[in-house]
TIDO-714017 format. One record per residue (C-alpha): x, y, z; residue number from 1; residue in three letters. Coordinates in steps of 0.2 Angstrom, whole numbers, plus 2048, in hexadecimal, padded with zeros to 3 digits. Each point is the difference from the previous one (the first is absolute). Example, Ala and Ser with C-alpha at 12.3 -4.5 7.8 and 13.67 -1.06 7.14 Angstrom:
BEGIN
83E / 7EA / 827 / 1 / ala
806 / 811 / 7FD / 2 / ser
This chain:
BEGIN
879 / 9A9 / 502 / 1 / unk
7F4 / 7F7 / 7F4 / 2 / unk
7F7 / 80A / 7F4 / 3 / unk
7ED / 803 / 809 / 4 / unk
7F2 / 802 / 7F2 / 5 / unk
7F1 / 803 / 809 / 6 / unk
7F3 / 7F4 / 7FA / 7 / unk
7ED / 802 / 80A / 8 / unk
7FC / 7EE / 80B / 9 / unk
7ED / 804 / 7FE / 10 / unk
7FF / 7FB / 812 / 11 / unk
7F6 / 80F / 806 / 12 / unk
806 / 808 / 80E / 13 / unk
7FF / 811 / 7F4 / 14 / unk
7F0 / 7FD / 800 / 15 / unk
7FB / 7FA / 813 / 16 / unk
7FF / 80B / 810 / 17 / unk
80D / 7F9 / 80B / 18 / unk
7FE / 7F9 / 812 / 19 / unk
803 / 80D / 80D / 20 / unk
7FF / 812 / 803 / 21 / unk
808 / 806 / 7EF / 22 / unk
7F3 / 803 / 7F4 / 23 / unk
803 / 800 / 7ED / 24 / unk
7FD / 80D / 7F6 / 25 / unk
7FD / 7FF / 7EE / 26 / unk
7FE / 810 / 7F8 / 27 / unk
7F7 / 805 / 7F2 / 28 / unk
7FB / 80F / 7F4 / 29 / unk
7EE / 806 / 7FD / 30 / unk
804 / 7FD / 7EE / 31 / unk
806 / 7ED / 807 / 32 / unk
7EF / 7FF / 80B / 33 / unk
7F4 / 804 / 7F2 / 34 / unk
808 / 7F2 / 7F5 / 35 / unk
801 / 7F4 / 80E / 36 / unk
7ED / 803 / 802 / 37 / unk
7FB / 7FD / 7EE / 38 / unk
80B / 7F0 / 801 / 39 / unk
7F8 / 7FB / 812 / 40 / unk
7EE / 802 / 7F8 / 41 / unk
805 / 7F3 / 7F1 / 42 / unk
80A / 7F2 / 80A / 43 / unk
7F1 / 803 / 80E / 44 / unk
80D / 805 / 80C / 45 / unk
7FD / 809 / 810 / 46 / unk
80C / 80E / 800 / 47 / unk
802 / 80B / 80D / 48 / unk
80B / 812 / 802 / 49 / unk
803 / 80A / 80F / 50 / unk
809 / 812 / 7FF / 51 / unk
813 / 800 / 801 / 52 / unk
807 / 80F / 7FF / 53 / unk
7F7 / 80D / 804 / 54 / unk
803 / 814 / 802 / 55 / unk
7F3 / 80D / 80B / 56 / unk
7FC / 80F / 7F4 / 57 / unk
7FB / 80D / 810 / 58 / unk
7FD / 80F / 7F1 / 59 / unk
7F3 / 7F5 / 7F7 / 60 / unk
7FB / 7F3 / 80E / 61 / unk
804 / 7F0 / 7F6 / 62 / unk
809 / 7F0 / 800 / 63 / unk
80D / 7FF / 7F3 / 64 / unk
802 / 7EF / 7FC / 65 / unk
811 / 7FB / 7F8 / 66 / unk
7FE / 7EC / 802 / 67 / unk
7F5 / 7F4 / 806 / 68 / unk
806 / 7EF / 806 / 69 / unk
7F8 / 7ED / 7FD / 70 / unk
7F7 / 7FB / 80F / 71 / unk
804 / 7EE / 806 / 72 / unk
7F4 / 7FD / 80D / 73 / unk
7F8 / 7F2 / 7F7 / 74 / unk
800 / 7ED / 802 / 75 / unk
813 / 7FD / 7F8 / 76 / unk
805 / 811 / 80A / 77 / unk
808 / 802 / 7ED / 78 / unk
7FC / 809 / 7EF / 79 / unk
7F0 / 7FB / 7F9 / 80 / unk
809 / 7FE / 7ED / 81 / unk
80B / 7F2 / 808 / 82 / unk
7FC / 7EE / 7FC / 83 / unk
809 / 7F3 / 809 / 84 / unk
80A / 7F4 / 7F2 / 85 / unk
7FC / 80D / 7F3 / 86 / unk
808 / 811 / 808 / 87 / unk
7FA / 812 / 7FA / 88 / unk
7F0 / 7FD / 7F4 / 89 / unk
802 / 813 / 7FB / 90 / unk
813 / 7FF / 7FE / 91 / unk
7FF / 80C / 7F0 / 92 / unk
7F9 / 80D / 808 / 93 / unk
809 / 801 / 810 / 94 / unk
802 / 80D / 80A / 95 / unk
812 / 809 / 801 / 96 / unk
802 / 7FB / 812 / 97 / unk
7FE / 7EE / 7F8 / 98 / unk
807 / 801 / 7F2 / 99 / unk
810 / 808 / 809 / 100 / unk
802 / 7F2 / 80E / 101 / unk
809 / 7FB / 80A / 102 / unk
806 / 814 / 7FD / 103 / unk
7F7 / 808 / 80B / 104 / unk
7FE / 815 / 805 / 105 / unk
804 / 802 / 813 / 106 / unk
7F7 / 80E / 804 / 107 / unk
80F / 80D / 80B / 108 / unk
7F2 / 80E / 804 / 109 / unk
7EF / 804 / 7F7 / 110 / unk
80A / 80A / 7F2 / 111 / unk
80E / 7F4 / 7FD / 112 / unk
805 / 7EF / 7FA / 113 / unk
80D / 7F3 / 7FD / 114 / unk
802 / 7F0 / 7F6 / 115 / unk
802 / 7F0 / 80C / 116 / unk
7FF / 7EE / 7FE / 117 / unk
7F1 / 7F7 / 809 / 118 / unk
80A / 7F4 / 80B / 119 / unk
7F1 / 7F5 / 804 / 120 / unk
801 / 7F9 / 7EE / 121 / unk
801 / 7EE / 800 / 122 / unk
80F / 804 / 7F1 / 123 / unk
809 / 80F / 80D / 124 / unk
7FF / 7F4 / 80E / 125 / unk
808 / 7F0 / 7F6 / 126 / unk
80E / 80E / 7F6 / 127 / unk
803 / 808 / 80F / 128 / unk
812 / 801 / 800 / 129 / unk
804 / 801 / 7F3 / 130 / unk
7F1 / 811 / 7FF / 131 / unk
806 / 808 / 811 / 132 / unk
80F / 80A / 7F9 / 133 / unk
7F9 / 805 / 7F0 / 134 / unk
805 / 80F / 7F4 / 135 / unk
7F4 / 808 / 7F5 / 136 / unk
808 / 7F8 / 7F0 / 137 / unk
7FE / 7EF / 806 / 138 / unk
7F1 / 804 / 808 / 139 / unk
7FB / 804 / 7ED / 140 / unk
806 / 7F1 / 7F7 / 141 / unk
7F8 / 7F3 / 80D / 142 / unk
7F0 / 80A / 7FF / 143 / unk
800 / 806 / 7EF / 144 / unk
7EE / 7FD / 7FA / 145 / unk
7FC / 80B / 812 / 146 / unk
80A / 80D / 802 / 147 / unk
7F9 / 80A / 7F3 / 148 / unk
7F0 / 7FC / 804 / 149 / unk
804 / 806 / 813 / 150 / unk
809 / 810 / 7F7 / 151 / unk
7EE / 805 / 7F9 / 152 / unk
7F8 / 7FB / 811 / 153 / unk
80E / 80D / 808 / 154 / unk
7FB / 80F / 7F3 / 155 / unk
7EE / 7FD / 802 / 156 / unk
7FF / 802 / 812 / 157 / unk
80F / 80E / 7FC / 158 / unk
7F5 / 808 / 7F3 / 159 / unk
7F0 / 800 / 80B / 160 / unk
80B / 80A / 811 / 161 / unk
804 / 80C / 7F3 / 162 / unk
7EE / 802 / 7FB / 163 / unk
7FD / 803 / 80F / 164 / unk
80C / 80A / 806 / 165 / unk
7FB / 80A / 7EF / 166 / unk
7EE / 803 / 807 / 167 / unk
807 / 806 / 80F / 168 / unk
80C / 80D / 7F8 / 169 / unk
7F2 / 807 / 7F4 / 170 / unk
7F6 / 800 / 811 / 171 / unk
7F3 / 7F3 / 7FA / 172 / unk
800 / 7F7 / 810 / 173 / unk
807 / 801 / 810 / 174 / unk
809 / 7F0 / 807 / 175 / unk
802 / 801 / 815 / 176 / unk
811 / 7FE / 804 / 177 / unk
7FA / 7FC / 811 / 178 / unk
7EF / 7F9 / 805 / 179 / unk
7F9 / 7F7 / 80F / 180 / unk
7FB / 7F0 / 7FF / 181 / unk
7EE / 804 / 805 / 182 / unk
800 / 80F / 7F4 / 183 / unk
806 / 7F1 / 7F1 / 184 / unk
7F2 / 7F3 / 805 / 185 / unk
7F5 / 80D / 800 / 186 / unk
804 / 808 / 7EE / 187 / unk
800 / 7EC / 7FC / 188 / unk
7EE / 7FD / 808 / 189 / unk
7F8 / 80F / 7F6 / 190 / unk
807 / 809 / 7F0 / 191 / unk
7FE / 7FA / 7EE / 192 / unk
80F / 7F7 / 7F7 / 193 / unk
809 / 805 / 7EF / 194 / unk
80C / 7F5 / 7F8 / 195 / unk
811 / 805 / 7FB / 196 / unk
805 / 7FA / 7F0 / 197 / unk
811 / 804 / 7F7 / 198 / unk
């Protein structure tokens, strides 16, 4: 096998909603939204979030929101940081989920996780291969800049379903287990929203 070092080919498609019914997510933190707005204000960006992640608290009637996500319903369909021929223009302050790439989180259920690679990488689709059997060491050396990066991306979503489950135990909130979706939309149409942040 030759020895893969993943290197970024700036072509975009991280950045771009792809054609079809799949529709990319890229997640961020509050803490990630209210830098990203400061930055959108200076480069006169138009930057737009929509809710991610999201837990019903029935005891206090709120949203907890544990991550928004980019919205791509603009002209590119893309990020609005992306500049073609140039790439990220806020490539120092990226977000985790970015900074991680193509390692992504695979969401198994609303409490767990696993670390994945993004097969619609332009990179995952040329390597593919020689990618498709990996272990977790060589997964590490080829993406050795990434994997930590998606490590801190897996204990931050770790540490906020343990805040959450820690509300829960010191009976703080309450988190349905089962809920109708007509009950959801409606707890979505009408009660406040408080940000989780870990």
């Amino acid at each position: 096998m030759v020895h893969l070092v993943y290197k970024c080919l700036m072509c975009g498609t991280c950045c771009h909603e792809i054609p079809g019914d799949y529709k990319k997510r890229i997640p961020l933190y509050p803490e990630e939204v209210d830098k990203l707005i400061e930055m959108a204000e200076k480069l006169g960006v138009e930057f737009k979030v929509i809710e991610d992640l999201v837990f019903p608290d029935i005891k206090n009637e709120k949203i907890l929101i544990l991550t928004y996500r980019i919205r791509l319903e603009n002209d590119t369909h893309g990020c609005p940081f992306y500049i073609k021929n140039k790439g990220c223009t806020v490539h120092n302050a990226k977000p985790l989920a970015c900074q991680a790439y193509p390692l992504a989180l695979k969401r198994i259920d609303a409490f767990n996780f696993e670390i994945t690679i993004d097969p619609l990488c332009n990179y995952v689709i040329d390597n593919y291969n020689e990618l498709k059997n990996l272990d977790l060491e060589k997964l590490k050396k080829i993406f050795k800049d990434e994997y930590p990066k998606a490590e801190n991306f897996f204990r931050k979503n770790k540490n906020l379903m343990f805040e959450i489950r820690k509300l829960e135990v010191t009976k703080k909130i309450e988190i349905p287990r089962e809920i109708s979706l007509d009950a959801y939309n409606l707890y979505l149409a009408n009660w406040d929203r408080d940000e989780i942040r870990v």
